[in-house]
DSSP file (Angstrom, degrees, kcal/mol; ACC not computed):
  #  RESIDUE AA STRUCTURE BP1 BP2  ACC     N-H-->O    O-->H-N    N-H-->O    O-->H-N    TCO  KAPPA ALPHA  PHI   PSI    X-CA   Y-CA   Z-CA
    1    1 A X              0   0    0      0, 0.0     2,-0.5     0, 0.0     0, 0.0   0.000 360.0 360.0 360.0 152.7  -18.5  -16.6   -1.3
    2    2 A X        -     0   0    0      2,-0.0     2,-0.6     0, 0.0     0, 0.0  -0.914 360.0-145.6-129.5 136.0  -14.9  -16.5   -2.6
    3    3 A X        -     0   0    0     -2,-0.5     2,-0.4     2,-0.0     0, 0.0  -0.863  10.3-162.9-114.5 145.3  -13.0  -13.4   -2.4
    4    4 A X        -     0   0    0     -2,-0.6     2,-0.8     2,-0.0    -2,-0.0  -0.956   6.8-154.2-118.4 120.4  -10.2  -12.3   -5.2
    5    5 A X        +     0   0    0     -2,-0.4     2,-0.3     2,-0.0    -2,-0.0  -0.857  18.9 179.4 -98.5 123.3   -7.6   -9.7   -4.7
    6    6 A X        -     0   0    0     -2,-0.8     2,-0.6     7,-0.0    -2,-0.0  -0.877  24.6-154.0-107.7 133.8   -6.6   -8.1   -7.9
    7    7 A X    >   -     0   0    0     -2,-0.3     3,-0.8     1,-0.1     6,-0.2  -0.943  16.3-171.3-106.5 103.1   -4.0   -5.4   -8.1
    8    8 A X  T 3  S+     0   0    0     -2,-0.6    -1,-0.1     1,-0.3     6,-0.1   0.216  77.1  77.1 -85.0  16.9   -5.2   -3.4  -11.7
    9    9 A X  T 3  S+     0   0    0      4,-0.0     2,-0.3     5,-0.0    -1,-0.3   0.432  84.5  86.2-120.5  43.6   -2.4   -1.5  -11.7
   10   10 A X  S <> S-     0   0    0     -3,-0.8     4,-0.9     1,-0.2     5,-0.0  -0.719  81.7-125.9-122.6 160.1   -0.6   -4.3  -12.9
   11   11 A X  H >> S+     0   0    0     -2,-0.3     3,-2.0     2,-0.2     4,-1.7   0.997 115.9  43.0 -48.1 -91.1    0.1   -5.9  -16.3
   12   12 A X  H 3> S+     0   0    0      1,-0.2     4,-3.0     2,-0.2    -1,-0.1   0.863 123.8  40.3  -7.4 -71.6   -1.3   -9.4  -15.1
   13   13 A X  H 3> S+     0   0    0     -6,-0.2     4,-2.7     1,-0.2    -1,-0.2   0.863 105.6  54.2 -59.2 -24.9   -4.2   -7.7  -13.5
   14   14 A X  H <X S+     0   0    0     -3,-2.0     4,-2.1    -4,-0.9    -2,-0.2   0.932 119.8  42.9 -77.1 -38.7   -5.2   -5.0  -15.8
   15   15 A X  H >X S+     0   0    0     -4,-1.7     4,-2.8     1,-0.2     3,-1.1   0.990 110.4  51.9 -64.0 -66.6   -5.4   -8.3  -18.4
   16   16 A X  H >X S+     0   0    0     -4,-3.0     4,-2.5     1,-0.3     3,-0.8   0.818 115.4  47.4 -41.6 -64.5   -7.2  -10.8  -15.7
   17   17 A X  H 3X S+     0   0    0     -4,-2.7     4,-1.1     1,-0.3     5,-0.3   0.925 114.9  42.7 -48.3 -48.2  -10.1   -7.5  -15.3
   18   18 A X  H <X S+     0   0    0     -4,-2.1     4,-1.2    -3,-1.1    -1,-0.3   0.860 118.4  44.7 -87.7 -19.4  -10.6   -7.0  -19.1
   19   19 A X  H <X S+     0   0    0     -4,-2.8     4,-2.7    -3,-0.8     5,-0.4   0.953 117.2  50.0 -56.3 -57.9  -10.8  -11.1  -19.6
   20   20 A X  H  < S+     0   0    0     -4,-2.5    -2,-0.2    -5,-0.4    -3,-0.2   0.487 109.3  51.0 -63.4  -2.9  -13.2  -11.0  -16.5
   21   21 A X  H  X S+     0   0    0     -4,-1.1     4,-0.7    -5,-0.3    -1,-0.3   0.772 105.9  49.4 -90.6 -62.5  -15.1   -8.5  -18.0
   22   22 A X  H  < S+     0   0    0     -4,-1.2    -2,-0.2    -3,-0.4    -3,-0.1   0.578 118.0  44.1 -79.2 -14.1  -15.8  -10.1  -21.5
   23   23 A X  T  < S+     0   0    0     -4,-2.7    -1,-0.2     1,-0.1    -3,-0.2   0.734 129.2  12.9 -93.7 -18.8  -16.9  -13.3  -19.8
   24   24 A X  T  4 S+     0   0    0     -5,-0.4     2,-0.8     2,-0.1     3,-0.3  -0.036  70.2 142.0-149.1  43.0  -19.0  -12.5  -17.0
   25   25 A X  S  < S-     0   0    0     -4,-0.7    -4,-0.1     1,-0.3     6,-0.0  -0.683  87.0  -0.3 -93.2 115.3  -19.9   -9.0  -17.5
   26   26 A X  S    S+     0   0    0     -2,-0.8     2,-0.5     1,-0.2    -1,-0.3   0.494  86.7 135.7  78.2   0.8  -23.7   -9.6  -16.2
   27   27 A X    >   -     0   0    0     -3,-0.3     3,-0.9     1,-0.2    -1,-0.2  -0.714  61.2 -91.5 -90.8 129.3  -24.2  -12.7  -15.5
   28   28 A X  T 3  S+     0   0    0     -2,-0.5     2,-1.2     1,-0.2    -1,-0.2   0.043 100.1  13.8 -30.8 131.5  -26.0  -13.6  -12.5
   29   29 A X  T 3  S+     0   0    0      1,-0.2    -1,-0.2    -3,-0.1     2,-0.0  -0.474 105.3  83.0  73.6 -45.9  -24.2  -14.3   -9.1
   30   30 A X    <   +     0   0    0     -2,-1.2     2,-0.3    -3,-0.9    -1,-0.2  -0.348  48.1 160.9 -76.1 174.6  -20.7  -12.8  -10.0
   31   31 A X        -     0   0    0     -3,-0.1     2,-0.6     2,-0.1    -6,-0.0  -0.940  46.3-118.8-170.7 172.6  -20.3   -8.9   -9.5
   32   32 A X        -     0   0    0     -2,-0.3     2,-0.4     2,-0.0    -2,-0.0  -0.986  36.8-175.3-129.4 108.9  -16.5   -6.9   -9.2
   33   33 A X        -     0   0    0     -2,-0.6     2,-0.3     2,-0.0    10,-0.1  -0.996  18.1-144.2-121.9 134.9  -17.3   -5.3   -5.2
   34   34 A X  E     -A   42   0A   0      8,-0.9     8,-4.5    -2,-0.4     2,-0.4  -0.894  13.4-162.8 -97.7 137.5  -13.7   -2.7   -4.5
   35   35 A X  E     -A   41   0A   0     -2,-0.3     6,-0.2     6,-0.2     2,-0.1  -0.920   7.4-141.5-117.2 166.1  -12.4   -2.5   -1.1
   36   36 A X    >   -     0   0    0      4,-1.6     3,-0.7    -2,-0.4    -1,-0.1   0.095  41.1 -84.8-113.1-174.9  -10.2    0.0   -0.2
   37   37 A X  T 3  S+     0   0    0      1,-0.2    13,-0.0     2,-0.1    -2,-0.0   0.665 121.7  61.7 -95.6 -14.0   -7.2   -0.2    2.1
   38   38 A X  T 3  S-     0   0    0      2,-0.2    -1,-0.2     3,-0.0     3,-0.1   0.528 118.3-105.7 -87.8  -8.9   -9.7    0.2    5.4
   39   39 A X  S <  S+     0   0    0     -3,-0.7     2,-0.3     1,-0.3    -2,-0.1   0.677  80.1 128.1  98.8   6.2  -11.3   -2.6    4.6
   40   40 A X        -     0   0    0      1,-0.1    -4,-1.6     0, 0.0    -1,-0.3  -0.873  63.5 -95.0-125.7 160.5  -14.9   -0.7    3.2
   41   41 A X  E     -A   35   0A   0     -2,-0.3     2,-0.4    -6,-0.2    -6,-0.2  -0.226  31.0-147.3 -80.2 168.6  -16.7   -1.1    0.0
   42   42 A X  E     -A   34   0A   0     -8,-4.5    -8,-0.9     1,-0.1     3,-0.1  -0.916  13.1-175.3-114.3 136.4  -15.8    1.3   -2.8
   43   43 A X  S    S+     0   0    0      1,-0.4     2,-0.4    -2,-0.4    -1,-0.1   0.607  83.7   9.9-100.3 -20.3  -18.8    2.2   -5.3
   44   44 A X  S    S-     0   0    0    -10,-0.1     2,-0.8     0, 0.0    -1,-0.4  -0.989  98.7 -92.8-150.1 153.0  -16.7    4.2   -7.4
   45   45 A X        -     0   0    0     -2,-0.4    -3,-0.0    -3,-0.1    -9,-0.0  -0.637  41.8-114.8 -83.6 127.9  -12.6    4.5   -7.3
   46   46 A X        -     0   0    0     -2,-0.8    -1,-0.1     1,-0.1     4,-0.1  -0.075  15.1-151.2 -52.3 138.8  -11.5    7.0   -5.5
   47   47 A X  S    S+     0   0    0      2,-0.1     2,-0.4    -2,-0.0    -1,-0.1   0.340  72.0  92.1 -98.0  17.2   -9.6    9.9   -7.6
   48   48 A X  S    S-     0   0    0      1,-0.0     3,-0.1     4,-0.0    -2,-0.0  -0.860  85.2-101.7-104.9 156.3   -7.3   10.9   -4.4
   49   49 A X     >  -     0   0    0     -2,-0.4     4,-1.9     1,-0.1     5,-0.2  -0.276  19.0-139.1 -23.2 122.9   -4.0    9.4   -3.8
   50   50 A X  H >> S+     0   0    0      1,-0.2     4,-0.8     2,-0.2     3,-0.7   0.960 108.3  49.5 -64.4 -72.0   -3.7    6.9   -1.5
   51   51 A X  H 34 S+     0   0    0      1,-0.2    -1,-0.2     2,-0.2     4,-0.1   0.623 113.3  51.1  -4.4 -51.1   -0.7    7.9    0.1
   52   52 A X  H >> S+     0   0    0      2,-0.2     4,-3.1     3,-0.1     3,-2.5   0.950 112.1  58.3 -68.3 -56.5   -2.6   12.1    0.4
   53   53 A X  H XX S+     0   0    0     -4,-1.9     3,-1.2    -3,-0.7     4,-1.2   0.830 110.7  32.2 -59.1 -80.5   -5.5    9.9    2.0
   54   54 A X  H 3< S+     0   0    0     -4,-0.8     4,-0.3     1,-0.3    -1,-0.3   0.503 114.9  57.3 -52.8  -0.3   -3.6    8.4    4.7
   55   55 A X  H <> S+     0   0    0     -3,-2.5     4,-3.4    -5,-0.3    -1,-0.3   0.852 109.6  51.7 -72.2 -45.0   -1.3   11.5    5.1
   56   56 A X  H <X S+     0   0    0     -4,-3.1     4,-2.1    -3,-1.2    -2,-0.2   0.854 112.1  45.7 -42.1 -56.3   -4.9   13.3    5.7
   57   57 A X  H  X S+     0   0    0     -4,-1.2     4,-1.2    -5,-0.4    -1,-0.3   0.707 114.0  43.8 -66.0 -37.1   -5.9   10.8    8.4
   58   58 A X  H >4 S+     0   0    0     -5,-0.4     3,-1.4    -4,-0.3    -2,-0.2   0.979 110.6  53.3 -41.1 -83.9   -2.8   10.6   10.4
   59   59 A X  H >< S+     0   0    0     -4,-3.4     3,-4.7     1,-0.3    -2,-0.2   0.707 113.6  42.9 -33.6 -63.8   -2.6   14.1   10.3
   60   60 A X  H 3< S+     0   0    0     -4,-2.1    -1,-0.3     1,-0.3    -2,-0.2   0.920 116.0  56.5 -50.1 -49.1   -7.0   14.5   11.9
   61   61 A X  T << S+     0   0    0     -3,-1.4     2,-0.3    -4,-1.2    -1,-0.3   0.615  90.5  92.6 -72.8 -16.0   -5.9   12.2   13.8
   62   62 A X    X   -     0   0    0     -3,-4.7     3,-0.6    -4,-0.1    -4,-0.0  -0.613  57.6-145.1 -95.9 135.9   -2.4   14.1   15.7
   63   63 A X  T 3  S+     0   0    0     -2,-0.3    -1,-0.1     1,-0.3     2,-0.1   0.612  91.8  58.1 -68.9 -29.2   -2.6   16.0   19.0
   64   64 A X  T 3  S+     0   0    0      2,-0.1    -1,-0.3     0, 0.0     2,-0.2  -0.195  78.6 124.9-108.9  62.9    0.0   18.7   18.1
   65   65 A X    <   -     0   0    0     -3,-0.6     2,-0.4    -5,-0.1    -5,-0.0  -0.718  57.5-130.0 -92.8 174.3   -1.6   20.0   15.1
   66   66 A X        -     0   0    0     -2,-0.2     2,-0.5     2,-0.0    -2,-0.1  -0.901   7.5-150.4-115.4 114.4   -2.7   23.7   14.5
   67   67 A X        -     0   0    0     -2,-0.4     2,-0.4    10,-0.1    -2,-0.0  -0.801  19.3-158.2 -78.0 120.0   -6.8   24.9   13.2
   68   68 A X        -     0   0    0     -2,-0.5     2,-0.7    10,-0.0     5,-0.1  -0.887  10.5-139.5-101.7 124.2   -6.0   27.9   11.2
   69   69 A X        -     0   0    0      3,-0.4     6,-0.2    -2,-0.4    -2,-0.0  -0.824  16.8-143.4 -89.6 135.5   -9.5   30.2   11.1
   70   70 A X  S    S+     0   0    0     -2,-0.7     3,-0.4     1,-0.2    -1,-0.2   0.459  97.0  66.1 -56.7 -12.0   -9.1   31.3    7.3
   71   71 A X  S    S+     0   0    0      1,-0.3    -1,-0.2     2,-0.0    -2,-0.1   0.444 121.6  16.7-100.0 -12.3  -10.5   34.8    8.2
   72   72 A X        +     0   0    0      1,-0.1    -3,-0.4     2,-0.1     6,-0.3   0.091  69.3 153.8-139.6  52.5   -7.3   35.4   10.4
   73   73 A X  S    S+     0   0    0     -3,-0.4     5,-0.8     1,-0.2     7,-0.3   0.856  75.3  51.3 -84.3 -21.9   -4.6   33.0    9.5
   74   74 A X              0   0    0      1,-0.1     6,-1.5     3,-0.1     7,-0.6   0.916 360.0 360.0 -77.7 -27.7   -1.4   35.4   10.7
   75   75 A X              0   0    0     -3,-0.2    -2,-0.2     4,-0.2    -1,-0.1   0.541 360.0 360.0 -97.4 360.0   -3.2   35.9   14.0
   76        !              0   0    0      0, 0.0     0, 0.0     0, 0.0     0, 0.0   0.000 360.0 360.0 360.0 360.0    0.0    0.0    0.0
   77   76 A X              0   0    0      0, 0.0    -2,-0.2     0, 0.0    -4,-0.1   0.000 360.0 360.0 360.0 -37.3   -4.0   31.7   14.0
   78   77 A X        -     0   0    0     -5,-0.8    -3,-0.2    -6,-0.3    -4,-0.1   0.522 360.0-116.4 -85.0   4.8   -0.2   31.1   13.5
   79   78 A X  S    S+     0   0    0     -5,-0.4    -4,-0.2     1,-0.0    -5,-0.1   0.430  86.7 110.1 106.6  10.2    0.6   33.5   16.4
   80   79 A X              0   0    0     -6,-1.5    -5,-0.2    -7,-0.3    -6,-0.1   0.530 360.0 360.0-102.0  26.5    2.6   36.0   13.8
   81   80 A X              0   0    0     -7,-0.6    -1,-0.2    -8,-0.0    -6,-0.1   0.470 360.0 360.0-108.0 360.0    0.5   39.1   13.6
Protein backbone atom coordinates (compact mmCIF):
# COMPACT_ATOMS: atom_id res chain seq x y z
CA UNK A 1 0.00 0.00 0.00
CA UNK A 2 1.34 3.48 -1.06
CA UNK A 3 0.18 6.44 0.70
CA UNK A 4 -0.38 10.05 -1.07
CA UNK A 5 -0.68 13.34 0.79
CA UNK A 6 -2.63 15.77 -1.20
CA UNK A 7 -3.37 19.22 0.01
CA UNK A 8 -6.98 20.12 -2.13
CA UNK A 9 -6.89 23.38 -1.11
CA UNK A 10 -4.38 23.97 -3.51
CA UNK A 11 -4.22 24.87 -7.23
CA UNK A 12 -1.84 21.68 -7.96
CA UNK A 13 -4.02 19.60 -5.75
CA UNK A 14 -7.53 20.61 -6.47
CA UNK A 15 -6.19 19.65 -10.38
CA UNK A 16 -4.19 16.20 -9.28
CA UNK A 17 -8.04 15.15 -7.35
CA UNK A 18 -10.25 16.07 -10.42
CA UNK A 19 -7.53 14.23 -12.91
CA UNK A 20 -7.55 11.33 -10.20
CA UNK A 21 -11.07 11.26 -10.27
CA UNK A 22 -11.69 10.97 -14.16
CA UNK A 23 -9.17 8.08 -14.32
CA UNK A 24 -9.76 5.86 -11.60
CA UNK A 25 -13.03 6.85 -10.25
CA UNK A 26 -14.11 3.03 -9.52
CA UNK A 27 -11.78 0.92 -10.41
CA UNK A 28 -10.80 -1.86 -8.33
CA UNK A 29 -7.94 -1.62 -5.75
CA UNK A 30 -7.52 2.31 -5.66
CA UNK A 31 -9.98 4.30 -3.32
CA UNK A 32 -9.33 8.27 -1.91
CA UNK A 33 -9.29 7.24 2.34
CA UNK A 34 -8.99 11.17 4.28
CA UNK A 35 -7.03 11.50 7.32
CA UNK A 36 -7.33 14.23 9.50
CA UNK A 37 -4.66 15.99 11.37
CA UNK A 38 -4.88 13.16 14.43
CA UNK A 39 -4.00 10.74 12.28
CA UNK A 40 -7.94 8.94 11.92
CA UNK A 41 -9.85 8.15 8.91
CA UNK A 42 -12.43 10.78 7.71
CA UNK A 43 -15.67 9.30 5.96
CA UNK A 44 -16.88 12.64 5.17
CA UNK A 45 -14.94 16.18 5.50
CA UNK A 46 -15.44 17.74 8.38
CA UNK A 47 -17.43 21.26 8.03
CA UNK A 48 -15.59 22.74 11.30
CA UNK A 49 -12.49 24.66 11.17
CA UNK A 50 -9.53 23.13 11.96
CA UNK A 51 -7.99 25.69 13.85
CA UNK A 52 -11.96 25.94 16.18
CA UNK A 53 -11.27 22.05 16.41
CA UNK A 54 -8.00 22.20 18.07
CA UNK A 55 -8.93 25.45 20.03
CA UNK A 56 -11.95 23.02 21.32
CA UNK A 57 -9.47 20.22 22.35
CA UNK A 58 -6.88 22.21 24.16
CA UNK A 59 -9.34 24.00 25.77
CA UNK A 60 -11.38 20.02 27.27
CA UNK A 61 -8.27 19.34 27.79
CA UNK A 62 -7.04 22.72 30.44
CA UNK A 63 -7.16 22.44 34.20
CA UNK A 64 -8.17 26.14 34.87
CA UNK A 65 -11.19 26.10 32.93
CA UNK A 66 -14.73 27.06 34.18
CA UNK A 67 -18.34 24.50 33.58
CA UNK A 68 -21.01 27.11 33.44
CA UNK A 69 -24.60 25.24 34.38
CA UNK A 70 -26.77 27.15 31.66
CA UNK A 71 -29.74 27.21 34.20
CA UNK A 72 -27.54 29.60 36.46
CA UNK A 73 -24.71 31.07 34.50
CA UNK A 74 -24.32 34.49 36.84
CA UNK A 75 -24.17 32.27 39.91
CA UNK A 76 -21.63 29.71 37.77
CA UNK A 77 -19.33 32.76 37.16
CA UNK A 78 -19.44 33.77 40.90
CA UNK A 79 -21.33 37.33 39.91
CA UNK A 80 -24.84 36.94 41.21
Amino acid sequence: MTTIKINEQTKTGKAFMAMFEAFFKGVEGIEVVEIDDYGQVNEERSTYNPEFVDMVLKSAKDKNSTEINPKDVWGSLGLK
